[in-house]
C-alpha positions, 0 to 999 in steps of 0.5 A: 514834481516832488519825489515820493515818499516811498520806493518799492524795489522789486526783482521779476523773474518769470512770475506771469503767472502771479505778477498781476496779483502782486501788482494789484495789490500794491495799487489798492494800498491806502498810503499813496506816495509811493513809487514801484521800480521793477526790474526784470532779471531775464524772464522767458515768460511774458513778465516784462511784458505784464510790467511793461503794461502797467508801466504804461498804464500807471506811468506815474506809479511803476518803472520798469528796467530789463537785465540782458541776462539773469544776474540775481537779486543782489544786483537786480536790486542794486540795479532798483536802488540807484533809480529810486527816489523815495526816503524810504525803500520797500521791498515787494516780491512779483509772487506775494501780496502787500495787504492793504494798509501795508504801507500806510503802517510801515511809513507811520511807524519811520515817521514815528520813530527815528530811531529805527532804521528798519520796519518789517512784520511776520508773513501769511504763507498760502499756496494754490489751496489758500492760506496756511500759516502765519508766521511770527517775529521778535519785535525788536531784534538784538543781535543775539537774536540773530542765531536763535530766531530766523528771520530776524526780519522778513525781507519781502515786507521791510521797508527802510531808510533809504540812508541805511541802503546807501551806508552798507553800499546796498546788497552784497554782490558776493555770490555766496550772499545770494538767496541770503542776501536779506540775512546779509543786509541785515547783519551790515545794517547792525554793524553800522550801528542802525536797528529795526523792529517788527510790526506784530501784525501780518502786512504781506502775504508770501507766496510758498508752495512746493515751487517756492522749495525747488528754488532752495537748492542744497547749494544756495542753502550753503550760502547761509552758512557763509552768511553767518559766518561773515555776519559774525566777523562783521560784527565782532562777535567773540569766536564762541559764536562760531558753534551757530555756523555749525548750526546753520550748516546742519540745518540748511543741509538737512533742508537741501536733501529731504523729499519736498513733500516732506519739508512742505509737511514739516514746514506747514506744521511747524506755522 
């Protein structure tokens, strides 16, 4: 039996409440040669159990691992990525939704161009009421765009030569990349030469409400500060750039401390 094309790498953390939604919507994708491995990062909830179901059901489409204990989701995807055997690697989140033709577009445009290492597309953002917003994205990241425009790619949607995983030594384990982990990704990718562009359409939809905001507490917040400041060394970058960690320390710690009804407001008007 052949490999597939296509691995999708997914990190489940107490998400029994959105997994089914998540799952089903990789199983309708029009593009069929893919593989799921999901690794559950120490849930309380019934999440593995949920996987562990579909794992059974579709046994040629979802593989599923257990952490014995929470270990973040650098290494939780680490854990995915020596397991998959696809060209290419998507990502997928237990809380979201991948639209229909997700896949189907993302392969199109890596078989189509070589000289992309990295596809991704804005997001749909909903919540419990439903969607309410669309984000946007530059269609070909330069480096200098890196500090004006974040993200440079969405993380949940990209899929990328698995040869530009295994070049950058996969996700930082360094405890300060966490929550920034894409960021950090995408910084070590460009300093090994590879590059990426942005679909102009949605393919995914993102869970984000004022749960999703809990999650961004003032310290993980921080680490995006690290983040820039090491993506900047790793590119070479001349000392003049240092003002954008100065930048990226005011934005994220004015985000740490207002109210969450707050910055869900200012966040939904500003999509």
């Amino acid at each position: 039996m052949r490999d597939p094309k296509v691995s999708i790498i997914t990190g489940i953390y107490n998400c029994e409440s959105t997994l089914n939604e998540a799952l089903e919507s990789m199983l309708a994708q029009t593009y069929t040669d893919w593989e799921m491995i999901m690794c559950d990062d120490g849930s309380c909830d019934n999440t593995y159990e949920i996987a562990r179901k579909y794992a059974s059901d579709y046994p040629d489409k979802f593989v599923v691992i257990k952490n014995n204990q929470n270990i973040g989701l650098n290494k939780t995807l680490n854990k995915c990525l020596e397991l998959a055997k696809g060209e290419y690697i998507a990502r997928m989140d237990g809380d979201d939704i991948s639209l229909p033709d997700r896949l189907e577009k993302e392969v199109l445009f890596l078989d189509r161009h070589p000289e992309f290492a990295i596809v991704s597309s804005p997001m749909i953002y909903f919540d419990e009421a439903g969607d309410w917003g669309c984000g946007s994205a530059i269609e070909r990241p330069q480096i200098a765009d890196f500090f004006y425009h974040a993200p440079f790619f969405c993380h949940a949607p990209c899929m990328v030569r698995k040869e530009a995983y295994i070049k950058v030594g996969g996700y930082s384990t360094d405890p300060r990349t966490l929550r920034f982990e894409d960021c950090n990704l995408w910084y070590k990718m460009y300093a090994a030469g590879y590059r990426g562009y942005n679909i102009q359409e949605p393919l995914y939809k993102m869970r984000d409400d004022r749960n999703a905001f809990k999650r961004r507490s003032l310290k993980s917040r921080m680490n995006a500060v690290y983040v820039t400041y090491d993506g900047i060394k790793r590119l070479g970058l001349p000392k003049y750039y240092n003002v954008y960690i100065v930048k990226e320390f005011l934005n994220n710690f004015i985000k740490g401390i207002i109210p969450a009804s707050l910055y869900m407001y200012l966040h939904k008007r500003k999509k």
